[in-house]
C-alpha positions in Angstrom: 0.0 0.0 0.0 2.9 2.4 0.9 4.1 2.1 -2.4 0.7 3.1 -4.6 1.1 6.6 -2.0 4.6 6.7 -3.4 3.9 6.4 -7.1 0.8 8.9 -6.5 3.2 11.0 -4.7 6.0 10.5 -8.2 3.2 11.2 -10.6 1.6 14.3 -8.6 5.1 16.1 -8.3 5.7 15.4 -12.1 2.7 16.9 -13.2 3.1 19.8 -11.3 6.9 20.4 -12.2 5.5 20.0 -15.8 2.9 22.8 -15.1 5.4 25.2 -13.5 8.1 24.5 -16.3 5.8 25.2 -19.1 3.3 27.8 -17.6 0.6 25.6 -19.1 -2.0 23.2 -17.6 -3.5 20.8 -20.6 -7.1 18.7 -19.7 -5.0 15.6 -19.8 -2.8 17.8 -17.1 -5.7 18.5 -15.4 -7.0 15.0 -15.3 -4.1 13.7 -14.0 -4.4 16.3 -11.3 -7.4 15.5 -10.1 -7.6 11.4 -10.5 -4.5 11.4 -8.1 -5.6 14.0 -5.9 -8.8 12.0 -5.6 -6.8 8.6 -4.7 -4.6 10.3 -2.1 -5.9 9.9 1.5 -4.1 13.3 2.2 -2.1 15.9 1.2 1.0 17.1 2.9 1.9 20.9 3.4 4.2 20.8 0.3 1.2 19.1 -2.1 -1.3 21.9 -0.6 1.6 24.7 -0.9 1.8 23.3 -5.1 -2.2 22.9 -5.4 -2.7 26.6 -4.1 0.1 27.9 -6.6 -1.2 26.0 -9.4 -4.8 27.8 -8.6 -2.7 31.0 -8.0 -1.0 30.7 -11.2 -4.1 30.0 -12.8 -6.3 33.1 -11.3 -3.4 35.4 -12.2 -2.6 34.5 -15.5 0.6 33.0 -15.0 -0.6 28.9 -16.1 -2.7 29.5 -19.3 -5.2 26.8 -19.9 -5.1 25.1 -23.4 -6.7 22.1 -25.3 
């Protein structure tokens, strides 16, 4: 069990660092997102700290959105 966390945890951090590097968030992106924030029992500070800049990014037109 520790090691599905660990691969959510893996997959979670890469699409995030793919977010930040490209200042883009895709549906596919956004998919990911979601499906393994949905299969996570919890976030730690760090994930939370990422979510809130991702939404951040988003509301202040830093991460543009595309198809």
């Amino acid at each position: 069990m520790r090691n599905n966390s660990n691969s959510g945890h893996t997959l979670l951090e890469t699409v995030l660092q793919r977010i930040f590097s490209i200042r883009r968030i895709t549906r596919q992106d956004q998919h990911l997102l979601m499906s393994t924030l949905l299969s996570k029992e919890g976030l730690d500070e760090t994930e939370r700290t990422q979510i809130t800049r991702v939404f951040d990014g988003l509301r202040s037109g830093f991460i543009k959105v595309v198809d």
